[in-house]
N, CA, C and O atoms as a CHARMM CRD file, in Angstrom:
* protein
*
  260
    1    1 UNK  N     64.98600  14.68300  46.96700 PROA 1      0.00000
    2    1 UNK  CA    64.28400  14.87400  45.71600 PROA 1      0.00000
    3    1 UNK  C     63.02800  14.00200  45.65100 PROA 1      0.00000
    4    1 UNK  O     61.99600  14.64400  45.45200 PROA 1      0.00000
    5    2 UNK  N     62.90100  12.76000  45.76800 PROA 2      0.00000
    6    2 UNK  CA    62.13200  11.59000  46.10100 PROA 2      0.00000
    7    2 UNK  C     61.23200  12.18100  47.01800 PROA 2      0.00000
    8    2 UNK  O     60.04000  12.29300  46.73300 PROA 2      0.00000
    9    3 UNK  N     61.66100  12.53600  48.00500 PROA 3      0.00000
   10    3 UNK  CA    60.89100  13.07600  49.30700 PROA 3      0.00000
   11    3 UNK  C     59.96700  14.54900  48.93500 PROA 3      0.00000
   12    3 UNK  O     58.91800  14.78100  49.53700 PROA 3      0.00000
   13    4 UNK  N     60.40100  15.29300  48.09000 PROA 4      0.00000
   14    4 UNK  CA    59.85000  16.47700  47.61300 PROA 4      0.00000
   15    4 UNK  C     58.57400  16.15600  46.73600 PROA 4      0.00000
   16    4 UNK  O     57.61100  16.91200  46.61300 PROA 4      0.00000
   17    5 UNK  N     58.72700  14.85600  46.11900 PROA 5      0.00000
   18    5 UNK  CA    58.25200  14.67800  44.88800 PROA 5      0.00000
   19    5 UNK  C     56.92500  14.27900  45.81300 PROA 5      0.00000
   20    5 UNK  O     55.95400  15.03600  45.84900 PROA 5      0.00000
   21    6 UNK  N     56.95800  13.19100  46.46200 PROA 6      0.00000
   22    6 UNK  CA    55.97700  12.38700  47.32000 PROA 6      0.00000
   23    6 UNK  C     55.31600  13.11500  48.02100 PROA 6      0.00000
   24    6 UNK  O     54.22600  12.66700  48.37600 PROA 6      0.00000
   25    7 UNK  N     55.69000  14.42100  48.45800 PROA 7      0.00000
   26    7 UNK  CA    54.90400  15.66300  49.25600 PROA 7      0.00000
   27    7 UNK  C     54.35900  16.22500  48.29700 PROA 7      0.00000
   28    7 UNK  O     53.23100  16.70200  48.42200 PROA 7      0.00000
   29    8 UNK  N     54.92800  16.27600  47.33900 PROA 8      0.00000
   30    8 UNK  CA    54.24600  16.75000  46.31300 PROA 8      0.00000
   31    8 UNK  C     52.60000  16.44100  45.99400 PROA 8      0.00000
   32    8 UNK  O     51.57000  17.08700  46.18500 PROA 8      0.00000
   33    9 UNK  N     52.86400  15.29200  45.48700 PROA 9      0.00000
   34    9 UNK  CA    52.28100  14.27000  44.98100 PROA 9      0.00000
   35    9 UNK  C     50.84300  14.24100  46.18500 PROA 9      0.00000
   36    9 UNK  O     49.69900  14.49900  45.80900 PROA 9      0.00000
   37   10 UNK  N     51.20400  13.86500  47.69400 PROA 10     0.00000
   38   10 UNK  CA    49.96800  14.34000  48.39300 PROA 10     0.00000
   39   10 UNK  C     49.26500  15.04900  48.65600 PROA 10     0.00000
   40   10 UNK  O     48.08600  14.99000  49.00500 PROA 10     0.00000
   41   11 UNK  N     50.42400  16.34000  48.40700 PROA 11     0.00000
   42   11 UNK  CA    49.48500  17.47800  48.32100 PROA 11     0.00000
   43   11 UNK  C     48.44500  18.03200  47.76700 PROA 11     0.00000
   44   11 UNK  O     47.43700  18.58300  48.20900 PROA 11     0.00000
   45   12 UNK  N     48.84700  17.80000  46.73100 PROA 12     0.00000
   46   12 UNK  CA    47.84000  17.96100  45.60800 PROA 12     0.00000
   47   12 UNK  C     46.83400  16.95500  45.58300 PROA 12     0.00000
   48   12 UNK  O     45.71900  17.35700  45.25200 PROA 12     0.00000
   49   13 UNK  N     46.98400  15.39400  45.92800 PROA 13     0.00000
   50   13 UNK  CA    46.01400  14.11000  46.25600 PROA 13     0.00000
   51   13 UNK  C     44.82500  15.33300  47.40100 PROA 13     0.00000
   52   13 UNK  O     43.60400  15.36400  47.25100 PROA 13     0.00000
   53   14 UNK  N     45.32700  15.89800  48.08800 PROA 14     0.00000
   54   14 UNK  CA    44.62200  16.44300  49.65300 PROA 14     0.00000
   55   14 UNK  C     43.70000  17.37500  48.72600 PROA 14     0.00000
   56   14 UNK  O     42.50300  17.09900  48.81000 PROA 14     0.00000
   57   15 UNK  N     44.02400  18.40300  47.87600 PROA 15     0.00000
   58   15 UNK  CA    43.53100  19.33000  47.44700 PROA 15     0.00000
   59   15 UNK  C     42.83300  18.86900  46.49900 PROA 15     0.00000
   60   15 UNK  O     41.89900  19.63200  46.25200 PROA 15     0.00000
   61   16 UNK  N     42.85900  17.84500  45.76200 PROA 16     0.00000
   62   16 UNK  CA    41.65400  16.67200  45.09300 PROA 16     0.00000
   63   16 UNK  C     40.34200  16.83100  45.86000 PROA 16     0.00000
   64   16 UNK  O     39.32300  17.51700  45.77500 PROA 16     0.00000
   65   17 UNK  N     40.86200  15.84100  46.67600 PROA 17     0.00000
   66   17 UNK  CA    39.94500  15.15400  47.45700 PROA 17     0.00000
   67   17 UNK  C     39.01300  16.23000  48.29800 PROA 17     0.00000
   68   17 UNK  O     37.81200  15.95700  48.30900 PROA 17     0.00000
   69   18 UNK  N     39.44900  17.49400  49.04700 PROA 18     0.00000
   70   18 UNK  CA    38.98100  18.36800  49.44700 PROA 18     0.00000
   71   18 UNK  C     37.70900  19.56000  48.66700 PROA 18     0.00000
   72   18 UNK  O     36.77200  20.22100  49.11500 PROA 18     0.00000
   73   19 UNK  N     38.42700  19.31900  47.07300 PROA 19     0.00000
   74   19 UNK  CA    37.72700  20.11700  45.99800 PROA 19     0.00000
   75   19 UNK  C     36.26200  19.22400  45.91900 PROA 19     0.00000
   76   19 UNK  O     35.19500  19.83200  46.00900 PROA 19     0.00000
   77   20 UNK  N     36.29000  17.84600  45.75500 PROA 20     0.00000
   78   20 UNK  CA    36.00900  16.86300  45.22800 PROA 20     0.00000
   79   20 UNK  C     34.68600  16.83100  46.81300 PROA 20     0.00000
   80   20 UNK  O     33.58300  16.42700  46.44500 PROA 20     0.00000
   81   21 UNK  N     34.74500  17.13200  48.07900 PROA 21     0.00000
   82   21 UNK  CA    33.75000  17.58000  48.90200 PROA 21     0.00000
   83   21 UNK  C     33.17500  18.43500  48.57300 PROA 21     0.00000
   84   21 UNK  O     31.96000  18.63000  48.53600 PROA 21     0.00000
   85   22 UNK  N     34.42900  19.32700  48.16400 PROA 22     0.00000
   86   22 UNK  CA    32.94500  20.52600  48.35000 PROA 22     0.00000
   87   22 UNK  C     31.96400  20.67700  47.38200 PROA 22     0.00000
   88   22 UNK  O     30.89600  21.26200  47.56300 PROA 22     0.00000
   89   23 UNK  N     32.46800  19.94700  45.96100 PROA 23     0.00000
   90   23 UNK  CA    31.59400  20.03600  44.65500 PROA 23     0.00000
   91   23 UNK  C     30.14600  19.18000  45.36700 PROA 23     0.00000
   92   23 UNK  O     29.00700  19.64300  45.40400 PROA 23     0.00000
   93   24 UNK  N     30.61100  17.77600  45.91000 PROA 24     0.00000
   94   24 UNK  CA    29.61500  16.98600  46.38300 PROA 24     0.00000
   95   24 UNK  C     28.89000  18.01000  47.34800 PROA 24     0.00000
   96   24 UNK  O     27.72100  18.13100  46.98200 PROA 24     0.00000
   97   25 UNK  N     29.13200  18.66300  48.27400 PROA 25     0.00000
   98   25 UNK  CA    28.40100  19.21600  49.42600 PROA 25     0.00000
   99   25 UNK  C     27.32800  20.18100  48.44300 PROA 25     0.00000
  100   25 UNK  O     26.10200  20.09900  48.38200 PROA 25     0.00000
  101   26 UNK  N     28.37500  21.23700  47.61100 PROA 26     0.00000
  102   26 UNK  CA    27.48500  21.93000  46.93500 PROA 26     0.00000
  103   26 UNK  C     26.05200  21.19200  46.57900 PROA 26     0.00000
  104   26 UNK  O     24.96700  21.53000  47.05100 PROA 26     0.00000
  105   27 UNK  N     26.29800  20.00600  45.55300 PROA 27     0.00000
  106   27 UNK  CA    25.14800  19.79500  44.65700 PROA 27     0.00000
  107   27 UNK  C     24.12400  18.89000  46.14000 PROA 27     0.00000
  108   27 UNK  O     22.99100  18.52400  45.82800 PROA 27     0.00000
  109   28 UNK  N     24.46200  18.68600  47.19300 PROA 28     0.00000
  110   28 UNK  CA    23.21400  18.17500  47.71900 PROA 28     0.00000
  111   28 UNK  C     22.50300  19.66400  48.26900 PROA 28     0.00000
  112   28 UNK  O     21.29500  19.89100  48.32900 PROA 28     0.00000
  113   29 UNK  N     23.45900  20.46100  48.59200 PROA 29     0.00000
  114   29 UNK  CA    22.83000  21.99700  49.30300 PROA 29     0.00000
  115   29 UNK  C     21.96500  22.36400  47.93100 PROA 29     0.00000
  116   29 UNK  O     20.93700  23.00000  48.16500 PROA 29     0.00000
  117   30 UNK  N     22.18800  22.10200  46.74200 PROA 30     0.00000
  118   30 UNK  CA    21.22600  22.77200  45.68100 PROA 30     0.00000
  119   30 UNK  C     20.23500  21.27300  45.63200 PROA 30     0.00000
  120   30 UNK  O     19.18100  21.41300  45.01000 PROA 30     0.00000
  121   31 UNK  N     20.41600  20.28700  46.05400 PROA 31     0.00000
  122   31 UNK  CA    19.06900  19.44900  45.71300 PROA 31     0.00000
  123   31 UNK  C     18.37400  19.71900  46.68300 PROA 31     0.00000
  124   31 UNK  O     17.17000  19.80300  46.44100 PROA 31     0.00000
  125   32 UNK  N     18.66000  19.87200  47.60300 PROA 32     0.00000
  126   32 UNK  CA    18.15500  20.29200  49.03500 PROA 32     0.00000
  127   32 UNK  C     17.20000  21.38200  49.00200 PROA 32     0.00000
  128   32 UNK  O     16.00800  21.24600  49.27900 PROA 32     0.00000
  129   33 UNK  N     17.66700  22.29600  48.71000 PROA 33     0.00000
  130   33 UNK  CA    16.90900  23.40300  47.92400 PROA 33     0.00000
  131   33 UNK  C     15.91100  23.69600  46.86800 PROA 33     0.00000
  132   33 UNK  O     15.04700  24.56700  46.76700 PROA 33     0.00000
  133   34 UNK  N     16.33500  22.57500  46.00800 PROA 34     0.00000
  134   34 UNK  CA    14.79200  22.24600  44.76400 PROA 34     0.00000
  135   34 UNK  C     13.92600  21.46900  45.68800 PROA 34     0.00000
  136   34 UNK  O     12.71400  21.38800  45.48600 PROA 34     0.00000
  137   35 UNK  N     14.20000  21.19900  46.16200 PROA 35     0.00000
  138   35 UNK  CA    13.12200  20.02800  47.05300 PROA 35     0.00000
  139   35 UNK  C     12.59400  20.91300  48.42600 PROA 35     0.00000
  140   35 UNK  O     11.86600  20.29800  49.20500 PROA 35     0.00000
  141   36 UNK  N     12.86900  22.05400  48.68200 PROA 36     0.00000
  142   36 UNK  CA    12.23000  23.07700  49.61100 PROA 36     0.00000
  143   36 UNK  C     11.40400  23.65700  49.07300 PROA 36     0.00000
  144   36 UNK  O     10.24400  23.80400  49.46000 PROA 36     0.00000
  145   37 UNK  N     12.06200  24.20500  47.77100 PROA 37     0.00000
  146   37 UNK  CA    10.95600  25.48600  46.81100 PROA 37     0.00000
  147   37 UNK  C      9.95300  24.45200  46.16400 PROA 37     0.00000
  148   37 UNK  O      8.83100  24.95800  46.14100 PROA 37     0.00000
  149   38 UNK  N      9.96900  22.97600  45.54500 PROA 38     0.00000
  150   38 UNK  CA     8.60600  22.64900  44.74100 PROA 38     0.00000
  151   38 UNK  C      7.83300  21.84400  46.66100 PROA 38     0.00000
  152   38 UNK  O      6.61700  21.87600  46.47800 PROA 38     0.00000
  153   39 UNK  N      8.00600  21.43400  47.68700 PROA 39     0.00000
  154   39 UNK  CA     7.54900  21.90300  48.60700 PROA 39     0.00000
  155   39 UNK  C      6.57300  22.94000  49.20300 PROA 39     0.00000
  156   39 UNK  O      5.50100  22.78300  49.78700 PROA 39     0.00000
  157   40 UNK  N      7.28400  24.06900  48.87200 PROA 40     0.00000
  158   40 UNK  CA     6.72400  25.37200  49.59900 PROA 40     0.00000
  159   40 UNK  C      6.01300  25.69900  48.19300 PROA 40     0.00000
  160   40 UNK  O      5.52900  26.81000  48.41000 PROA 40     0.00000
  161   41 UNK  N      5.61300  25.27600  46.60000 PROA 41     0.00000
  162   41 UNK  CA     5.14200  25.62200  45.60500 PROA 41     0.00000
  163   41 UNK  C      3.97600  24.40900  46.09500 PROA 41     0.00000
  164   41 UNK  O      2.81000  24.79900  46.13600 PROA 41     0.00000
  165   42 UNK  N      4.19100  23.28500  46.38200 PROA 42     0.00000
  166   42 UNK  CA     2.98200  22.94100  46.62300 PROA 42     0.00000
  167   42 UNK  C      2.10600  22.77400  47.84800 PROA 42     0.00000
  168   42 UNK  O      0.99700  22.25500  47.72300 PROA 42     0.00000
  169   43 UNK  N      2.55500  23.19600  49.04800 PROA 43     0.00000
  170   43 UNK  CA     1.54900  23.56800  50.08800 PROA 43     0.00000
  171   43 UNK  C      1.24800  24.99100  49.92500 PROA 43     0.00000
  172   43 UNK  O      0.40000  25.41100  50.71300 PROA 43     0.00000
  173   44 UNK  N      1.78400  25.92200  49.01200 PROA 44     0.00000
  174   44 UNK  CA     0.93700  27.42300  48.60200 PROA 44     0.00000
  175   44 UNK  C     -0.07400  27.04000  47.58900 PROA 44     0.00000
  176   44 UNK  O     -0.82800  27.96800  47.29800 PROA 44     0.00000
  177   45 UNK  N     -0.33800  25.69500  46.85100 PROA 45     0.00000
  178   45 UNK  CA    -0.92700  25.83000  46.11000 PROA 45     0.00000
  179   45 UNK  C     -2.05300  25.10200  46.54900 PROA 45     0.00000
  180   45 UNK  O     -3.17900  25.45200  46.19400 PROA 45     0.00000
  181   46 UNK  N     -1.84500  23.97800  47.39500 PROA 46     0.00000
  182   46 UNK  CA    -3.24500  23.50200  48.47400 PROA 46     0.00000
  183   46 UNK  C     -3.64300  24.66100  49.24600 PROA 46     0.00000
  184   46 UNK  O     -4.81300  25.03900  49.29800 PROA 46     0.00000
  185   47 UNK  N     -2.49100  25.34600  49.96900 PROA 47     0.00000
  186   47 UNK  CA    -3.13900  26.14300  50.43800 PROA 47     0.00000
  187   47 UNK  C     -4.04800  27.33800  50.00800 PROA 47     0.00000
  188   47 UNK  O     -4.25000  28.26400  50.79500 PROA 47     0.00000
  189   48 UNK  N     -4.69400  27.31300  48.53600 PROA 48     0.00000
  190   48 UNK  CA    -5.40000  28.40900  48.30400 PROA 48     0.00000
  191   48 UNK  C     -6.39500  27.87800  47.52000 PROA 48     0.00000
  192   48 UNK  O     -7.21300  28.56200  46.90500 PROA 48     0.00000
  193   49 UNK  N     -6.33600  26.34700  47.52700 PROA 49     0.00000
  194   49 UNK  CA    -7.79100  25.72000  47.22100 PROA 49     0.00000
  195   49 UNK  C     -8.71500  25.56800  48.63300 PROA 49     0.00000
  196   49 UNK  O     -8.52900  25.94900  49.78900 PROA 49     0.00000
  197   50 UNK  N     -9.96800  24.70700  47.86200 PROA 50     0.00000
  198   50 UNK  CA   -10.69300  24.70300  49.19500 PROA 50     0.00000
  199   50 UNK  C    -10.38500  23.69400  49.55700 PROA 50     0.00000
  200   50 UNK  O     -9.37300  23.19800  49.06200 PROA 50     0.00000
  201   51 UNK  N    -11.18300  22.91700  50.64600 PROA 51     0.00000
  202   51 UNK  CA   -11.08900  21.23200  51.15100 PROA 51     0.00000
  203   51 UNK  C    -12.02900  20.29400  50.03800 PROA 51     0.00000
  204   51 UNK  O    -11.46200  19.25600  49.69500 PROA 51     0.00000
  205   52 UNK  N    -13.01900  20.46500  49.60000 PROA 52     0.00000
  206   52 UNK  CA   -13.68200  19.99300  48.54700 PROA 52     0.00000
  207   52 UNK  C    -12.51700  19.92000  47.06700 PROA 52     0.00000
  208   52 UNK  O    -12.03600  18.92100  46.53100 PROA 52     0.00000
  209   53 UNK  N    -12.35800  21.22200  46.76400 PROA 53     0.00000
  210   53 UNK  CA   -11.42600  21.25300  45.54800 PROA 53     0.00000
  211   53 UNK  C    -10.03900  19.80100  45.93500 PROA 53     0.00000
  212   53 UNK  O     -9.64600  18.79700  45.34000 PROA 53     0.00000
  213   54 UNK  N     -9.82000  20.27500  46.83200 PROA 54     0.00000
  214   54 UNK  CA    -8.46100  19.23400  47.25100 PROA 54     0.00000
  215   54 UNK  C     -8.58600  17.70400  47.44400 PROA 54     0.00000
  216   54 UNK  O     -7.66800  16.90500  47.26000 PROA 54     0.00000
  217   55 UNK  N     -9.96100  17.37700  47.87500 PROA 55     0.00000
  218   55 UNK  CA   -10.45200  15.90400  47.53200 PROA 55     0.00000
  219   55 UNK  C    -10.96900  15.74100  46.27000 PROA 55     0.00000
  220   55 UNK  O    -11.28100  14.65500  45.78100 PROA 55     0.00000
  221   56 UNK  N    -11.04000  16.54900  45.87000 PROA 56     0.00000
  222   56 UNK  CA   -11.85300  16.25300  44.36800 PROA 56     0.00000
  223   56 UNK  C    -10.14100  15.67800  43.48400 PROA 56     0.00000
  224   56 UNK  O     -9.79400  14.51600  43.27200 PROA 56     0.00000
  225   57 UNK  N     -9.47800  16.79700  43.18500 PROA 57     0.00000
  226   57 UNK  CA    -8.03100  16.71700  42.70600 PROA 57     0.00000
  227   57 UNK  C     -7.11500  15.18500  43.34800 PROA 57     0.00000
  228   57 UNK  O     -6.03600  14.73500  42.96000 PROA 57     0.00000
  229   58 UNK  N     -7.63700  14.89600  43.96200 PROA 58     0.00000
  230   58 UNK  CA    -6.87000  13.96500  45.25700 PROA 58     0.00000
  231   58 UNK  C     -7.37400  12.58100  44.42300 PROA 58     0.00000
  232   58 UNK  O     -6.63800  11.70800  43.96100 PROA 58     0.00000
  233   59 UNK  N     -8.82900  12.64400  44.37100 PROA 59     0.00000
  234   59 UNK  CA    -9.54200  11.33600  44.14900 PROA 59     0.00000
  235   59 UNK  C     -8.89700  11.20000  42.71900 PROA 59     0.00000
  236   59 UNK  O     -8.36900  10.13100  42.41100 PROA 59     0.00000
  237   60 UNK  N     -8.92400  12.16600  41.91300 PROA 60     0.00000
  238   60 UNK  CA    -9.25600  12.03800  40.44800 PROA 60     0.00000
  239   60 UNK  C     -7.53100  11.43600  40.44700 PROA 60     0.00000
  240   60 UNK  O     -7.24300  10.34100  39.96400 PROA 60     0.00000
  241   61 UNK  N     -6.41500  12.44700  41.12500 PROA 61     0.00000
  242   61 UNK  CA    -5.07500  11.62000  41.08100 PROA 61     0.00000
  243   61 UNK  C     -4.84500  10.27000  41.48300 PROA 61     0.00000
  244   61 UNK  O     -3.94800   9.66500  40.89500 PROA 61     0.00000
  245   62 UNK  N     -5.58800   9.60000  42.50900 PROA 62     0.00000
  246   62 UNK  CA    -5.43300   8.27500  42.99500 PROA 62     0.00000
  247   62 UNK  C     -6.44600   7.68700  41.94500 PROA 62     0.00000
  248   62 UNK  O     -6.63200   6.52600  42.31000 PROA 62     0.00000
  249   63 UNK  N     -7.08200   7.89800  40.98100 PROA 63     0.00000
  250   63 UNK  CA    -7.90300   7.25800  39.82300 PROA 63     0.00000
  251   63 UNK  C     -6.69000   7.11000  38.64000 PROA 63     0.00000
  252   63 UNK  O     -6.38100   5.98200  38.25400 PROA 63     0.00000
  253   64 UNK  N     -6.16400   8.06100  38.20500 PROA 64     0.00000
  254   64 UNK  CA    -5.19000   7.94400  37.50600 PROA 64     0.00000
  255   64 UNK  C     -3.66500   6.93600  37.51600 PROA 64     0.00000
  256   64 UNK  O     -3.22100   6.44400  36.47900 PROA 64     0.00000
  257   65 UNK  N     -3.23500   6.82100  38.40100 PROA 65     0.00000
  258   65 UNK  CA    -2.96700   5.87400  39.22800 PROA 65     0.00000
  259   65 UNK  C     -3.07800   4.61600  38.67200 PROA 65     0.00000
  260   65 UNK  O     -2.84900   3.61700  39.35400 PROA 65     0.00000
């Protein structure tokens, strides 16, 4: 009975701890992912200025600063 209980008892500890990865794995695969798309949002958005426009924006941000 003791012995049932204690298997018990780990089992469910295992299926914790296992849930308790994958929630963690999830939320870095979705930070991982915001941090690809504002990435790829901002080299599409240098990429369709000019080189002038992009030092101009550049200077005025390191002024702000």
């Amino acid at each position: 009975m003791v012995a049932a209980a204690f298997a018990a008892f780990f089992v469910t500890l295992a299926k914790i701890f296992r849930f308790g990865k994958k929630v963690e794995q999830r939320k870095r695969t979705e930070k991982t992912l915001k941090i690809a798309i504002t990435r790829f949002e901002v080299e599409d958005e240098v990429n369709k200025k000019s080189d002038v426009d992009i030092r101009s924006d550049l200077s005025e941000w390191v002024r702000k600063k």
